[in-house]
C-alpha positions as CSV (number, residue, x, y, z in Angstrom):
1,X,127.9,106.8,160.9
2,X,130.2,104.4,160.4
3,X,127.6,101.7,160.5
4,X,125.7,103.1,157.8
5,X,128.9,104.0,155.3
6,X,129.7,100.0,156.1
7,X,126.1,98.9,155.2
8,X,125.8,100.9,151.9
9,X,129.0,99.6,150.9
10,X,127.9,95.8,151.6
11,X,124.6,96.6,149.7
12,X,126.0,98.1,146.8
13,X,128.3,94.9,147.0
14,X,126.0,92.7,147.2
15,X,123.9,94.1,144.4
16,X,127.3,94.0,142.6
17,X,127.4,90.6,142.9
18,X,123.6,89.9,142.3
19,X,124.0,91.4,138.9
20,X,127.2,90.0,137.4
21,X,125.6,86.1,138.0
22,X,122.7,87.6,135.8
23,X,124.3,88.9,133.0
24,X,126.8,85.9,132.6
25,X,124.5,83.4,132.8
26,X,122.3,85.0,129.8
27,X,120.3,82.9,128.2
28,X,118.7,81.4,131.5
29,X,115.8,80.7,129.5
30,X,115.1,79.6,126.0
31,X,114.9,83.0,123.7
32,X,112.4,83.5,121.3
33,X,113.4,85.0,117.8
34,X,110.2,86.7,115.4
35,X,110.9,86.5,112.3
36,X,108.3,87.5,109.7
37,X,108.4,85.2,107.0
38,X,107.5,81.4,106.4
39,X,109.3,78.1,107.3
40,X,111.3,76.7,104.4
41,X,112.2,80.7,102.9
42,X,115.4,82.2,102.5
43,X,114.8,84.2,105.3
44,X,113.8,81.0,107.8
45,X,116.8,79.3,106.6
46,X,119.4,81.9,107.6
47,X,117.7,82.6,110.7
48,X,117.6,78.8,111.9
49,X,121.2,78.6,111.0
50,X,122.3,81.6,113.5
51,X,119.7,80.2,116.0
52,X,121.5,76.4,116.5
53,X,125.2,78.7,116.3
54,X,123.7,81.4,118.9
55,X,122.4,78.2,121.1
56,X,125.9,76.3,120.9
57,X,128.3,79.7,121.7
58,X,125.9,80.7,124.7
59,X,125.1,76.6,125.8
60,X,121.3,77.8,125.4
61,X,118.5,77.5,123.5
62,X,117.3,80.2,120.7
63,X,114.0,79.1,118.9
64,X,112.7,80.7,115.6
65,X,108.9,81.5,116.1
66,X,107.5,82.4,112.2
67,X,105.0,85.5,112.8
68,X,103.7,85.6,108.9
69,X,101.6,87.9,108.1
70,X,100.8,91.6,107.1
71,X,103.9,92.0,105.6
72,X,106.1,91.2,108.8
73,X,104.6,93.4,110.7
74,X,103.1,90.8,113.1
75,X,106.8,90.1,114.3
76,X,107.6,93.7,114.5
77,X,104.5,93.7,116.8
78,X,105.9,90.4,118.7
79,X,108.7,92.4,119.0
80,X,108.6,95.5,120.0
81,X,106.1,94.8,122.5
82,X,108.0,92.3,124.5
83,X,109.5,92.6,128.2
84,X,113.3,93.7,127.2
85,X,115.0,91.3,128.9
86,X,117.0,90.0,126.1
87,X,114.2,86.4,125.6
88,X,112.5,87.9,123.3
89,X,114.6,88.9,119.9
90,X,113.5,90.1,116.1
91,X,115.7,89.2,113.2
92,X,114.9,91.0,110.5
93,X,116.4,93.1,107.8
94,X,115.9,96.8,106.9
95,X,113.9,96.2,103.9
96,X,111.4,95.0,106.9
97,X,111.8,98.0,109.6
98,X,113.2,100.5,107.3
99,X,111.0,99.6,104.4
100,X,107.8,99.1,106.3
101,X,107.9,102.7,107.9
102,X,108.2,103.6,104.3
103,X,105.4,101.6,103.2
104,X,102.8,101.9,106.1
105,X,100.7,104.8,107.2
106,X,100.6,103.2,110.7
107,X,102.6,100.4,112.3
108,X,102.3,98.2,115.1
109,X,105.5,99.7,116.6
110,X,107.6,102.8,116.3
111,X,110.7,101.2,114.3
112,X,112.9,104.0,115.8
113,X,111.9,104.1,119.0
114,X,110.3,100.7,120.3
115,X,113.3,98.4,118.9
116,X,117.0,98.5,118.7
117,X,119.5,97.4,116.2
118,X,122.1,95.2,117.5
119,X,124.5,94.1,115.0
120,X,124.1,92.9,110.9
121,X,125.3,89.7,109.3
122,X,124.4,89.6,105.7
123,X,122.6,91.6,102.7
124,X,120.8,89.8,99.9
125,X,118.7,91.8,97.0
126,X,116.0,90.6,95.8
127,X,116.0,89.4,92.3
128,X,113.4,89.0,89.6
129,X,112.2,85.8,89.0
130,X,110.3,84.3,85.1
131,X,109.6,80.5,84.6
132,X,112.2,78.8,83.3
133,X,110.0,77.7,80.3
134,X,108.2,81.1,79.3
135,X,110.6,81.5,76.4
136,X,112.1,85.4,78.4
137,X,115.6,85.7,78.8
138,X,116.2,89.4,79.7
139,X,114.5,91.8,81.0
140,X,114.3,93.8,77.9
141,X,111.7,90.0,76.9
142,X,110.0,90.4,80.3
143,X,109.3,94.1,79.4
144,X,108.1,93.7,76.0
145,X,105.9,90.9,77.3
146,X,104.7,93.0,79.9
147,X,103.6,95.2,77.2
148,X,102.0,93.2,74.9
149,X,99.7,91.4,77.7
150,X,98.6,94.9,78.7
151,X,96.2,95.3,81.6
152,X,96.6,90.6,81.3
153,X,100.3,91.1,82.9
154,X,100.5,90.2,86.5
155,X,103.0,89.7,89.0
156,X,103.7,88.4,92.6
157,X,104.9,89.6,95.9
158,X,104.4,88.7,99.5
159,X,106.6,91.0,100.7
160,X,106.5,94.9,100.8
161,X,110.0,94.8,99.1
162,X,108.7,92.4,96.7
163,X,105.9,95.2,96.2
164,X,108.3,97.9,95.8
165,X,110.9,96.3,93.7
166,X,107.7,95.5,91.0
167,X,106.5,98.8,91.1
168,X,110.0,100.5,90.6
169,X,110.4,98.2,87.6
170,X,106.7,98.8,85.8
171,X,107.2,102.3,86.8
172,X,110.4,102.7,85.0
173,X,109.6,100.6,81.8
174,X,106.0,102.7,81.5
175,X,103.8,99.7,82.0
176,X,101.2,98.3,84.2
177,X,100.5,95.0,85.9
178,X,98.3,93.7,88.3
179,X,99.5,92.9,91.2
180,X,98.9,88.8,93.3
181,X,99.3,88.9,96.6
182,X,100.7,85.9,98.8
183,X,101.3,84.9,102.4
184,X,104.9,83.6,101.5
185,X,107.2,83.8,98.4
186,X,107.4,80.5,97.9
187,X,103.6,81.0,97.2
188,X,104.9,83.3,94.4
189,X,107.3,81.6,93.0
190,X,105.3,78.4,92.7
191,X,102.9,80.2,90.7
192,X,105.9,81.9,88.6
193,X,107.2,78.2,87.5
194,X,103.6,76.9,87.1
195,X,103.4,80.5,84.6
196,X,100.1,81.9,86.7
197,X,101.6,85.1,87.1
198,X,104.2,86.2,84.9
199,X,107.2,87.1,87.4
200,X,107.9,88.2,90.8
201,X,110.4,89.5,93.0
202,X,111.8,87.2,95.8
203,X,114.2,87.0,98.5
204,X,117.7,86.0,96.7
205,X,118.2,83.0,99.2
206,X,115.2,81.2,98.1
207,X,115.2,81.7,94.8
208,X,119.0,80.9,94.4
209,X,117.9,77.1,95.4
210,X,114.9,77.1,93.4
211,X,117.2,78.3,89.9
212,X,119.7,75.8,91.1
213,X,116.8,73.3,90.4
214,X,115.5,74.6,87.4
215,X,112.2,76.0,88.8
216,X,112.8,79.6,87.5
217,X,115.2,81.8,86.2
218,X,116.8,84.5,88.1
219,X,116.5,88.3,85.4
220,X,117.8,91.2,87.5
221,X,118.7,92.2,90.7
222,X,116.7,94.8,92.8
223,X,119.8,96.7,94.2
224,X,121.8,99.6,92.3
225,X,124.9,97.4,92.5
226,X,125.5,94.0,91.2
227,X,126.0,91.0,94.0
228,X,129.3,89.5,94.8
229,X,127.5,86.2,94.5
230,X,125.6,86.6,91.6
231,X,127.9,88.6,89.2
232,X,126.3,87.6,85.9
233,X,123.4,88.9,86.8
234,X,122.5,92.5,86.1
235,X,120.8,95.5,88.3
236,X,117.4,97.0,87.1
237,X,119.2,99.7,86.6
238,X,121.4,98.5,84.3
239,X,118.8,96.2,82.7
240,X,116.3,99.4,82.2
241,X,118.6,102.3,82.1
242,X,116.3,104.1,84.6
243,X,116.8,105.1,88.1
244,X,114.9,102.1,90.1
245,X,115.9,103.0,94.0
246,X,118.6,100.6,96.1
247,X,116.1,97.8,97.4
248,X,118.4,95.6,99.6
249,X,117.7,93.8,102.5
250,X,120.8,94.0,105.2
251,X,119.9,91.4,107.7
252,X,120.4,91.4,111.4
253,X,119.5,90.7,115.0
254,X,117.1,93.1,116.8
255,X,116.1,93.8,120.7
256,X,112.9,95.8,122.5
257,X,114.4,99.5,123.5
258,X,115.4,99.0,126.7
259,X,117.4,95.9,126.8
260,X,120.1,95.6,129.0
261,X,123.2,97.2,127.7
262,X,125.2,93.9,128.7
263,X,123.0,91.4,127.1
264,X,122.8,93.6,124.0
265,X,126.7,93.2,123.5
266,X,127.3,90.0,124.4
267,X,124.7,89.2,121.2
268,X,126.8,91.3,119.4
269,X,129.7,89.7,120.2
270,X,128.6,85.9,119.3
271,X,126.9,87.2,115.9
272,X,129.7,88.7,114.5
273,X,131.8,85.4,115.5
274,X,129.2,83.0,114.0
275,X,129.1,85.6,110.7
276,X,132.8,85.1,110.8
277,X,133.1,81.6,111.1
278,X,134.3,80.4,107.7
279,X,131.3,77.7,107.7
280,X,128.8,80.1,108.1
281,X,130.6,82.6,105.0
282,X,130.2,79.7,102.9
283,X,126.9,78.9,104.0
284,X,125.6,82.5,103.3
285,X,127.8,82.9,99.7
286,X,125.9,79.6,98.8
287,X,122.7,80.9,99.5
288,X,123.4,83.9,97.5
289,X,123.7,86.4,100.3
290,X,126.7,88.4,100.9
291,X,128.2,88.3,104.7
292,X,128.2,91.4,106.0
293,X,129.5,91.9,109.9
294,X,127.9,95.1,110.8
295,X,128.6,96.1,115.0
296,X,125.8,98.1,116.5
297,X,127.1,101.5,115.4
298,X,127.2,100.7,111.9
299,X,124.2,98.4,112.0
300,X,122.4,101.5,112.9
301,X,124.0,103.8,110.4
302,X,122.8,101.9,107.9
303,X,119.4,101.8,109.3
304,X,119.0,105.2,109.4
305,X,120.3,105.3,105.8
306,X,117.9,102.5,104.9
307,X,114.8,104.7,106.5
308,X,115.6,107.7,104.1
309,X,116.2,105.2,100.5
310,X,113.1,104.0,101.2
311,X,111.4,107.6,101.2
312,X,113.5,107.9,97.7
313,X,112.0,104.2,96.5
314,X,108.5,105.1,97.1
315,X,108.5,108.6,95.4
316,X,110.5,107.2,92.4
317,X,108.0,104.1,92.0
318,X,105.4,106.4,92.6
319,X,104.3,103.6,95.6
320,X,100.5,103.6,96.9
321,X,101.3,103.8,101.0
322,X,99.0,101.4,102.4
């Protein structure tokens, strides 16, 4: 009996001891993070910038893999699919798992069920971008341009946020456009400065740089409130005095459901140090997004908030679910 009690205590022990080696080496192996929008966007450059901190706190290596494509939902996909042993991560933002429930009939994944919010680190709108040469100012110009072109207006998006956001605003003015699709905003915004369409919403980390260099000018701002970093700017709901939904994109680091609990906060742990490192609060300021530590509680609070504004932005904007 004794024997037995003794040997069950050395396995337990032992498996003790197996474990602890595991979870303190993590990452043994490079990790992959999807990310569902193109090399070179606002997105790509926030997420490479967390990937070299994440790789110097841990002394391994993250790597950003760009899934573009149907609207992010290829990384979701990537994603959500993967073994969840913490090599495989999604940064994305709830405009992107929130917004695409909203916007899909069908996913790739279950957003509430197949991945796992672990911890958020910044929120940036999305703003409304004109040429910098196409003589509009306001929105009140864009709107009355928007009119007189008629059924010649268009606009740009590659995004389903940049979708949304466009629709809220034609909705709420009374006016149509027709809509461009592209693989990447800065597809869109090319074609904005080069005046092929006549605006678009993007991603306020790109198109901060791209006003910075005079390649088009920055109207409005998708969410309900105006952005610590851009305070000149005005909301759509200021600009057009109409209810226009809360579009905001609150960014953060995702896992496959079922990731162990251990590896899961010990990526909470170094986000929230890197998004409090004061190099990294002025590198997100400067790029127009506001830092934003969320831990996994509220990360997922506001996730679950996200899930039901977007249900509010489609009905307002009177959305076509694809």
């Amino acid at each position: 009996m004794f024997a037995r009690i003794a040997a069950a205590c050395l396995s337990t022990a032992l498996l003790l001891v197996q474990a602890a080696p595991a979870a303190a080496a993590y990452p043994d192996r490079p990790v992959r993070i999807m990310l569902g929008f193109a090399a070179g966007g606002g997105a790509d450059i926030m997420a490479r910038w967390y990937a070299e901190k994440l790789g110097k706190l841990s002394g391994g290596t993250f790597l950003v893999e760009n899934r573009v494509g149907a609207s992010g939902n290829l990384s979701l996909e990537a994603a959500g699919h993967a073994k969840p042993d913490g090599l495989t991560l999604l940064f994305s933002a709830t405009v992107g798992t929130a917004g695409n429930a909203a916007l899909f009939r069908k996913l790739p994944i279950d957003v509430e069920k197949d991945i796992v919010p672990i911890v958020g680190f910044a929120e940036t709108p999305f703003v409304m971008v004109v040429a910098p040469d196409a003589g509009i100012n306001s929105v009140a110009d864009l709107t009355a341009a928007i009119k007189a072109k008629g059924a010649r207006a268009t606009y740009g998006a590659a995004t389903g946020s940049g979708v949304a956001s466009s629709a809220l605003y034609l909705n709420a003015i009374g006016a149509e456009a027709t809509y461009v699709g592209y693989k990447a905003t800065a597809n869109a915004v090319q074609d904005v400065t080069g005046r092929q369409i006549d605006f678009a919403f993007a991603d306020v980390v790109y198109a901060t740089g791209q006003a910075r260099q005079g390649r088009i000018k920055i109207l409005a701002i998708s969410s309900n409130e105006r952005s610590p970093t851009l305070p000149d700017v005005p909301t759509l709901k200021e600009a057009t005095g109409t209810k226009t939904g809360d579009i905001v994109a609150v960014w953060g680091v995702w896992a496959p459901t079922g990731t162990p609990p251990e590896i899961l906060r010990q990526l909470e742990r170094w986000t929230t140090d890197i998004t409090n490192m004061p190099d990294t609060q002025k590198f997100l300021s400067d790029q127009g997004a506001t830092p934003r530590a969320l831990n996994t509680a509220d990360y997922k609070a506001n996730f679950e908030t996200a899930l039901g504004a977007w249900k509010d932005a489609v009905r307002i904007g009177k959305i076509e679910v694809q």
